[in-house]
Every structure is written in C-alpha cells, then in structure tokens.
C-alpha positions in Angstrom: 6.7 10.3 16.1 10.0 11.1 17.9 13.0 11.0 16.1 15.1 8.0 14.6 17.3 6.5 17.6 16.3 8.6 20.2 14.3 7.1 22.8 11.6 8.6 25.1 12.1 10.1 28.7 11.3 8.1 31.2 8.4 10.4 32.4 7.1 10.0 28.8 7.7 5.9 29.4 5.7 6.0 32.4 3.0 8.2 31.3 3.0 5.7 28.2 2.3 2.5 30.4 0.0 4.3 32.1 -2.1 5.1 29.9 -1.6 1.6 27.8 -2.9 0.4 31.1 -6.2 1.6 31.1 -7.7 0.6 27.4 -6.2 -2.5 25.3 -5.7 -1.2 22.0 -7.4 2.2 22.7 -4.7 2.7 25.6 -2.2 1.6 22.8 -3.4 4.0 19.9 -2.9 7.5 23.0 0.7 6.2 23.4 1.4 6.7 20.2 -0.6 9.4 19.3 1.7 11.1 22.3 4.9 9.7 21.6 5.3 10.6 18.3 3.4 13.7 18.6 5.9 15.9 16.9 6.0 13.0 13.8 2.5 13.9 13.7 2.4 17.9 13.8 5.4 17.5 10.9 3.1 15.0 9.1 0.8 17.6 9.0 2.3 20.4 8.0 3.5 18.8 5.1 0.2 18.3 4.3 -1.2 21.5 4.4 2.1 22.4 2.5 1.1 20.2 -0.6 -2.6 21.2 -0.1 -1.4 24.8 -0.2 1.2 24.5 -2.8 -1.8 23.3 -5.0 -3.9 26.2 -4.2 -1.8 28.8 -4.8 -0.6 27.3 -8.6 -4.6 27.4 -9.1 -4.5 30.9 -7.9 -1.5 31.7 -9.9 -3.3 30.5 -13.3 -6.6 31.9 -13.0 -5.0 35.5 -12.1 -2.4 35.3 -14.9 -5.2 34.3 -17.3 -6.2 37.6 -17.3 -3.1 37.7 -20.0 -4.6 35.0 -22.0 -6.0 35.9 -25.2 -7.5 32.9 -26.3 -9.6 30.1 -24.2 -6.9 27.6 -24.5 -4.6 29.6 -22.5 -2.9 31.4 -25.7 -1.1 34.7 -24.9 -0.7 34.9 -28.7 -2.8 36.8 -31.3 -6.3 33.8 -31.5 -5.4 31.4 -34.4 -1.8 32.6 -34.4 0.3 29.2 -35.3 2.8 29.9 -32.3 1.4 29.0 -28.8 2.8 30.7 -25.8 1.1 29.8 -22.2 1.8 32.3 -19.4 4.8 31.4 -17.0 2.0 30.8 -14.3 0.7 27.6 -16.8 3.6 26.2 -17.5 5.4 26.0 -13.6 2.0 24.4 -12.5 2.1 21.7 -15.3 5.5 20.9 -14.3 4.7 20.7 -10.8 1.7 18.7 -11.2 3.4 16.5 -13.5 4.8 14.9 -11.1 2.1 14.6 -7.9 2.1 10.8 -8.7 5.9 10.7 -8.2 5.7 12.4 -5.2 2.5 10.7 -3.6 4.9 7.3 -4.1 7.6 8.9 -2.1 5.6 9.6 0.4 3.9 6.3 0.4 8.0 4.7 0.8 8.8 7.4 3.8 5.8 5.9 5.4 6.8 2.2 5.5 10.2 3.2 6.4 8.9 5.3 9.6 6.3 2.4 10.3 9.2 -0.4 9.9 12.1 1.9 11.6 11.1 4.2 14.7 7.2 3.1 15.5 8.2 -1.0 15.6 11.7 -1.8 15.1 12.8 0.7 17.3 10.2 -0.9 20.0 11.7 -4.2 19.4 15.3 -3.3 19.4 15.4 -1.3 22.6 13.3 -3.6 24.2 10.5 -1.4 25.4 7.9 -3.1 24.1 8.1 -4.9 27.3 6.9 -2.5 28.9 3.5 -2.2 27.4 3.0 -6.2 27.1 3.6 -6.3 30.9 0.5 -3.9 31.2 -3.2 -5.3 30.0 -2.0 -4.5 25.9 -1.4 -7.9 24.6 1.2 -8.0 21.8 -1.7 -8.5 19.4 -3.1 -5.2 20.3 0.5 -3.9 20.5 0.3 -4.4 17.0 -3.0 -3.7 15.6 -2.0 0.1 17.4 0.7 0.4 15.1 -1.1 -0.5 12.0 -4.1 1.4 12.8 -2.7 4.8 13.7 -0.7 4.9 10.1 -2.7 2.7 8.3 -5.8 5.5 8.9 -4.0 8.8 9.0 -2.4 8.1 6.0 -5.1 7.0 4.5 -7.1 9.8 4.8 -4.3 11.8 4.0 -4.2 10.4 0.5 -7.9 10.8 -0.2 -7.4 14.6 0.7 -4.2 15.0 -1.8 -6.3 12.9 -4.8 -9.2 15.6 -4.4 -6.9 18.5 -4.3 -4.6 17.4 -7.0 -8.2 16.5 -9.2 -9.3 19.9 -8.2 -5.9 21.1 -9.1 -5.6 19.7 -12.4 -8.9 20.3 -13.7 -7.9 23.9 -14.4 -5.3 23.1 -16.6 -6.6 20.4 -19.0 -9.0 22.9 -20.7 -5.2 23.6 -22.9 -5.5 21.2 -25.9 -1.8 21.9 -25.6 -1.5 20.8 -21.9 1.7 19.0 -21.2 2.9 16.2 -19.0 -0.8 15.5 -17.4 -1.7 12.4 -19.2 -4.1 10.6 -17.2 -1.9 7.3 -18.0 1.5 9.4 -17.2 3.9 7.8 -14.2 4.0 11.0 -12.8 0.6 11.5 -12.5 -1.6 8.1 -12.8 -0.6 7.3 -9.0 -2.0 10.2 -7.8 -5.2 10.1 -9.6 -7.6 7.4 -7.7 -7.5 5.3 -5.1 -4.3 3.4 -5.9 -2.9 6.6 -4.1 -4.4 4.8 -0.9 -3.1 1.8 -1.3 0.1 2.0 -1.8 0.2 3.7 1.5 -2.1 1.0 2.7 0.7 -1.6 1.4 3.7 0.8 3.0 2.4 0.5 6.7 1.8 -3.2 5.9 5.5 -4.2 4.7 7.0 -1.5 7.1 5.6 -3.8 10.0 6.2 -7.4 8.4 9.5 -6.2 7.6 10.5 -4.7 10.8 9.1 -7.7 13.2 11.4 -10.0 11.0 14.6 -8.0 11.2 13.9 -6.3 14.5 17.0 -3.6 13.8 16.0 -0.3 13.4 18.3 1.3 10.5 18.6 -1.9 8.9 14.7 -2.6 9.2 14.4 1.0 7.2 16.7 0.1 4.3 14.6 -3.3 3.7 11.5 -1.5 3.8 13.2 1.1 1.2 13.9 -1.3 -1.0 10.7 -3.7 -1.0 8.5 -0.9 -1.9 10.6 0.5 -4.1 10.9 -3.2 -5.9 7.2 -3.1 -5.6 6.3 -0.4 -7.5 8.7 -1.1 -9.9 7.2 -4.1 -11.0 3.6 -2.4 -10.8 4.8 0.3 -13.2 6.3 -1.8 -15.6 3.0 -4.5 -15.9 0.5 -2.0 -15.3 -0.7 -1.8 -18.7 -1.5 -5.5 -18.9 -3.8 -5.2 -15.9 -6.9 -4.2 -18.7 -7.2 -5.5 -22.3 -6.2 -3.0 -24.3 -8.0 -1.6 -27.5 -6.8 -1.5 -31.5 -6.9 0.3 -34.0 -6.1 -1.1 -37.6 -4.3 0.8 -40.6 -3.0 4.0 -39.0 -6.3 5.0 -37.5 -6.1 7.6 -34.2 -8.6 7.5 -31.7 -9.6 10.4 -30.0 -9.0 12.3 -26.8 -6.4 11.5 -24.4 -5.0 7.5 -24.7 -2.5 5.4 -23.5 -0.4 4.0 -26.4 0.7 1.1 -25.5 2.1 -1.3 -28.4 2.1 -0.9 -32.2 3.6 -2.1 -35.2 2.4 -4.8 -38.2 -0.1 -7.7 -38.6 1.0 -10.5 -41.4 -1.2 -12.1 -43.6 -1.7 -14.9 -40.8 -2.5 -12.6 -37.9 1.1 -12.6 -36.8 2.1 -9.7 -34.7 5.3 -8.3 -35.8 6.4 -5.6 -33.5 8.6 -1.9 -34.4 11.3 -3.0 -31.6 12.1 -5.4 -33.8 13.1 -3.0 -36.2 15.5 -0.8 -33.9 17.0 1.1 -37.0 13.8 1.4 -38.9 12.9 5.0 -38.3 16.4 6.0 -39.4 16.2 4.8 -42.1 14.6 5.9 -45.6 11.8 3.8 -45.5 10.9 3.4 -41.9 8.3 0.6 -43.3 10.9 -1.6 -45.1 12.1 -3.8 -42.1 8.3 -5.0 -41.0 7.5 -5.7 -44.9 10.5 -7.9 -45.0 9.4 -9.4 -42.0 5.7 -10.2 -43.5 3.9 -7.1 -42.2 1.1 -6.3 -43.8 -1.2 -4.0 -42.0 -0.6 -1.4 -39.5 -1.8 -2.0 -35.7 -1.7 -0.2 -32.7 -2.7 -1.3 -29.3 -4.1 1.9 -26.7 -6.3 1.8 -23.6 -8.5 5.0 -23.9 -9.3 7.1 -20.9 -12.3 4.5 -20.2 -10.2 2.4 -19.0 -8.8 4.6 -16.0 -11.0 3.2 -14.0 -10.6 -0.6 -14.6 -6.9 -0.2 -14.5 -7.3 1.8 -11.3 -9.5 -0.5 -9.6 -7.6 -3.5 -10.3 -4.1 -1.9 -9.2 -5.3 -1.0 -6.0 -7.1 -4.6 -5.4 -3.7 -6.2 -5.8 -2.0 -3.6 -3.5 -5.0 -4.6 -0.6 -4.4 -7.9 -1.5 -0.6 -8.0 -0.9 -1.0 -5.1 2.3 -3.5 -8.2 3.6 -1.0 -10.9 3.2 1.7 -8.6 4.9 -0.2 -8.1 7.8 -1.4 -11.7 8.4 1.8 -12.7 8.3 3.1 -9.7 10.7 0.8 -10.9 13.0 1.9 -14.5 12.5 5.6 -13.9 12.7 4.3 -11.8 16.4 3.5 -14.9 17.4 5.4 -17.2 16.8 7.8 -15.2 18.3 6.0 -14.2 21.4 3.2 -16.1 21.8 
C-alpha cells in the first residue's frame, strides 16, 4: 500500500495490467498485493509490535512477581491493609486498559486507507481504466479491494483478541486489578469478535464512501468521520442491546458487573432516577431529594459478566449488518456509474 498521493511507476502500471490480465479477480487481488506491498510489510510490523508489546508486559509481570508477597500481587506484608503492586503490574494494566481504544483506531485507519489510496486514489487519477480495459470487470475491480482488507484485517483482529485474552488473563487474578472491566470502553472492543467487525464495517464505509466522493483526501476525512460517528453512537446505546438485571434495596451482586442505572422505585412502580437529583450527594442526606420525589425502594439496574456474550454477539451482528448494506450499495453506486 504505496503512499497517499503518490502514484505508481509506470513499470509497476504495466506489470499491474499485466497481471490483472491473466485472472479476473485473482489477477486483481496480485495487483494489490504488489502495489501496496510496503502498506502491507508496515501493516505487519505493527502487528507483531502489539503482539510483542503484549508479550513482553506478560513477561515483565511474571518476572517481577518474584517481589510479590502475597497471591494477589501484594508487595506488602500478607493481610497488610495497604496494597502496593509492582511497577511491572501497574504499566501493564494501564496499557491494557486501553487495547479496545486502540483496536478502534486501528479499525478508523483502515477505512480511511481503504476509502483514500486503495479506491479513491484509483478513481481520482483515473487508473482504474487501466485495469477495466483488461478482462477485470469493475465488479471484480471491486470485490479485490474489499477482499484483500476485508480478510487481512480480519485475521489481524482475531490474532490481537487472543493475545490481548492471553494478555489479560494474567492480571485479573488481583482482586485489586484496575481499569480491565470486561464492560470498560477501553477494553470491551477488544474482547470478542466485535473487534472484527468493526474492521469489517471500516473496509465497508471506506469503499461506499470513496466511490461516492471519488477525491482522495476528501474521501479520507468522510470516512474519519462516519466511523467515528458510528462508534459513537454504538458506545453510547450499547448497554440497551441486552436487558439488564436488578437488584432491589441496596443489594450487590457479585464479581465483576456493569452498573448501568440506579436510583428509587415509588410506591406505584415509578422509576425515579439519582440524575434527577444532581445535588443529592452533596448534600446531608443524599436520600432526601428521591423521598420527596416518592422514592421508596432502592434499585439498581447491572448486566453481569453473563451477559458479555449476548451483548457481544448482538454488537457485532449490527456492525455485519450495516458493513452488508455498505457494500451492496458500493457495488450499486459502481454501477450506476459504470455500468
């Protein structure tokens, strides 16, 4: 994957047709594979970089646990009431706390690539005559540059959710562990297969978006801010895509769960919620406001780790869904178009 705005030799062009020549789509998928060759090596070393990074903080624990007094990763005197992790603990927490974070990033530079210098750029300079000209039709033209991303990425993804499960796994025997809640925005995205389709979705809008606007920097910007949009919204309803659980009367479930909602029942069932008591917990009697409202008994809405894998599931079936719908209507814009 060459550069943004710099456009192959013209012994690379020819060897590009050539090859596009001799196998449809297959022909397709070695031009790409060769054009953007360096895209790929870089792809991959950043890879092996988060793969490695991952290792080596696993490393870095077990060998500094030899400091550890206690099995929770104390370096205090056992049943001391201070806990102190080792430095090694604590810098891979914070850097795991935020795989999910990063596994979105990564998802965005993907559909801006995919949207900017595999298509746009295609469209734009015009050498995407080139290849129609030959036996590639610009259906296959297409399905090329969905397939190559759409299933290097992919894989890609599964290979970070393993390591960073693998990596993680180490550190949640702390019952003091910090910032790796299973529900956490920094983590969650990395943690199943929504991981996958968010990149999934990426290579999908990258190509709708970039066979609408057919300009390469501004075809990268849109694509920037669709997924971004995107996963802003998913974020922000994700917790409604399960029923939750509740708990009555100040009751705590155990192990680790999502809190979502709490706050007071009346005596008809009417929910009466704590942000609409803003000042209540400065004040003297935090409880005072959702009496005078008609609260009655305590509730508090949760979804317990059993539900990581509904939530998970369902995420990612809307992301295929939507990725679906972006590349029917990729393909649809391609012809009307072209043809």
């Amino acid at each position: 994957m060459s550069a943004i705005g710099v456009s192959p030799s013209r012994g690379t062009t020819r060897a590009a047709a050539g090859t596009a020549s001799r196998g449809g789509v297959r022909g397709q998928i070695r031009v790409l594979l060769r054009q953007h060759r360096r895209a790929l090596w870089a792809c991959g070393a950043l890879l092996l970089l988060g793969i490695g990074t991952v290792v080596v903080l696993r490393i870095w624990v077990t060998v500094a646990g030899r400091d550890e007094l206690c099995a929770d990763g104390d370096t205090t005197p056992c049943g001391d009431d201070v806990y102190q992790p080792t430095y090694a603990r604590t810098s891979a927490e914070t850097f795991l706390a935020d795989g999910g974070t990063t596994m979105m990033v990564l998802a965005v530079l993907v559909g801006a690539f995919v949207a900017g210098p595999l298509i746009a750029r295609e469209l734009e300079s015009g050498t995407f005559r080139m290849a129609w000209t030959q036996s590639s039709a610009p259906a296959q033209w297409l399905a090329a540059r969905l397939a190559v991303p759409a299933a290097l990425t992919a894989c890609g993804a599964v290979g970070l959710i393993l390591v960073y499960h693998w990596g993680r796994s180490q550190l949640m025997n702390s019952p003091y562990v910090y910032g790796l809640g299973w529900y956490q925005q920094g983590v969650y995205p990395v943690m199943g297969p929504v991981s996958v389709g968010y990149v999934l979705l990426a290579v999908a809008v990258g190509a709708l978006i970039a066979l609408l606007v057919r300009r390469t920097v501004v075809s990268i910007a849109v694509s920037v801010l669709v997924l971004g949009l995107v996963m802003k919204i998913q974020q922000r309803v994700r917790e409604d895509f399960w029923p939750t659980a509740r708990v009555l009367d100040g009751r705590r479930p155990k192990g680790d769960v999502w809190w979502v909602d709490s706050g007071m029942l009346t005596a008809t069932g009417k929910e009466v919620h704590w942000r609409d008591c803003p000042d209540a917990y400065a004040a003297a009697d935090p409880d005072a406001c959702m009496r005078e409202l008609g609260g009655v008994t305590e509730f508090a809405d949760y979804h317990p780790a059993s539900h990581f894998w509904p939530l998970q599931l369902v995420e990612t079936g809307i992301l295929l869904a939507l990725a679906a719908l972006a590349v029917l209507l990729a393909f649809r814009v391609l012809r009307r178009q072209h043809g």
